[in-house]
C-alpha positions in Angstrom: 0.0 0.0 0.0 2.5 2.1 0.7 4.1 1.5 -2.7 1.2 3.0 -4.3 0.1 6.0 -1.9 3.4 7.8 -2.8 2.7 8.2 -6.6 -1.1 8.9 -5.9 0.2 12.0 -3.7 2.7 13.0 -5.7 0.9 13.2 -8.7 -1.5 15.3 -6.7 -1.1 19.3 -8.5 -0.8 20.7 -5.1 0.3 24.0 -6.6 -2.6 24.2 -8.5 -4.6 23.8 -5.9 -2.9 26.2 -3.7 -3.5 29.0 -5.8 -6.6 28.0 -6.6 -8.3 28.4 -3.5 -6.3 31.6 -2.7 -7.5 33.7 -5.5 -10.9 32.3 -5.3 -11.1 33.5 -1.4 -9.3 36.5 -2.9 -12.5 38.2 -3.9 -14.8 37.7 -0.8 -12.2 39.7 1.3 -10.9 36.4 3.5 -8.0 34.4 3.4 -8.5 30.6 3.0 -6.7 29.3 6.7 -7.0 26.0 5.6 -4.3 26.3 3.2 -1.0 26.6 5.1 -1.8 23.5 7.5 -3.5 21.5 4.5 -0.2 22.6 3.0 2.5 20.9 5.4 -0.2 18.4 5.8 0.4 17.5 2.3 4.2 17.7 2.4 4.7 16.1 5.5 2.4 12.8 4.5 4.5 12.7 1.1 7.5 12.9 2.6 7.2 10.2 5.0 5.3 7.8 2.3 8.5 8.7 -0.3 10.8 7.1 2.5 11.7 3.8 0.1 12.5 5.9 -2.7 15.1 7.6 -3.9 15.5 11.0 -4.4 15.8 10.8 -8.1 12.6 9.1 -7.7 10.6 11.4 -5.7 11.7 14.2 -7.8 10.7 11.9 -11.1 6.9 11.5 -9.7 7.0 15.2 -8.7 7.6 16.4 -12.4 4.0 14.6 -12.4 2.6 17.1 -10.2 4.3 19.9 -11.8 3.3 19.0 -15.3 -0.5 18.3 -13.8 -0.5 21.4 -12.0 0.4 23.2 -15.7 -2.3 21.5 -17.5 -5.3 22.4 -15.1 -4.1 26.1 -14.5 -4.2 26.3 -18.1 -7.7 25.7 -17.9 -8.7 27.0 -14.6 -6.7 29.2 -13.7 -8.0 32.9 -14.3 -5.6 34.9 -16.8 -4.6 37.4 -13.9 -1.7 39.6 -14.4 -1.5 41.7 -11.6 -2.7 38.4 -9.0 0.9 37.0 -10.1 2.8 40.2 -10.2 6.1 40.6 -10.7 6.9 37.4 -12.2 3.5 35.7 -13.6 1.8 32.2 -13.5 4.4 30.0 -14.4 7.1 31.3 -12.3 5.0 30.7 -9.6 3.6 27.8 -9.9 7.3 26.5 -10.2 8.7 28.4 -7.4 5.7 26.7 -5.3 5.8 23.3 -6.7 10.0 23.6 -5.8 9.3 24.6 -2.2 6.7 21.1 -1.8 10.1 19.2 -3.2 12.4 20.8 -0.9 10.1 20.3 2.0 9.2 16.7 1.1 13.1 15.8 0.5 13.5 17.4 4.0 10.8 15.6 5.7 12.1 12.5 3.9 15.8 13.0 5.1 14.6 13.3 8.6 12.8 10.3 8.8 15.7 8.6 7.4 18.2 10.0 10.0 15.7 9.1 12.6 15.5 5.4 11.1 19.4 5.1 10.8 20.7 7.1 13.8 17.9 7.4 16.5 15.7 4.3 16.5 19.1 2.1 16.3 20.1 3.4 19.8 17.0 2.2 21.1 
C-alpha cells in the first residue's frame, strides 16, 4: 500500500490547488486558513510515504505534479496579471511546486536520520 500511496500524492497538483483556493477567497475579502496547514499536511504525508525511494525518484513522480499542475491552470486558472505580479503564473507555480520538493526531500531526510541514527540506539 505504501508502494502506491506515494505516486497517488505526488501526482497530486498541489500547486494548483494552492492558488486556486487563494485567488478564489481573494475576492470575498478572507484568506482561506486552511491552506498553510493543509499545506504541510500534504508535504509532510508525502515525505514520509517517499521514504523507500530515492531522491531521483521522488523528484521523477513530482515532475507529475508539476506538469499536472500546468495543465489544469491552463484551464482553470484565471488569466490574472496583476494576482501573479512581478513574475506571472508560471514562475509561480514553479517556485511553489520547488518549495513542496524541498520540503518533502527534507521531511524525507529526517525520517531517514531518525531510522538510521535514533531508532538504532534504542
Amino acid at each position: 500500500m505504501k508502494r502506491i500511496l506515494f505516486p497517488i500524492l505526488a501526482c497530486v497538483p498541489m500547486p494548483f490547488l494552492y492558488f486556486y483556493f487563494e485567488y478564489a477567497f481573494a475576492f470575498s475579502a478572507t484568506y482561506p486558513w486552511f491552506l498553510i496547514p493543509l499545506t504541510i499536511f500534504y508535504f509532510v504525508l508525502t515525505g514520509y510515504v517517499s521514504k523507500n525511494y530515492s531522491v531521483v525518484g521522488v523528484l521523477c513522480w513530482n515532475l507529475g505534479s508539476l506538469a499536472s499542475s500546468f495543465l489544469f491552470a491552463h484551464f482553470f486558472l484565471v488569466k490574472d496579471m496583476e494576482y501573479y505580479e512581478p513574475f506571472g503564473q508560471p514562475f509561480m507555480l514553479i517556485y511553489t511546486w520547488i518549495l513542496m520538493v524541498v520540503a518533502q526531500l527534507f521531511v524525507r531526510h529526517v525520517i531517514h536520520y531518525y531510522n538510521e541514527n535514533i531508532r538504532q540506539e534504542k
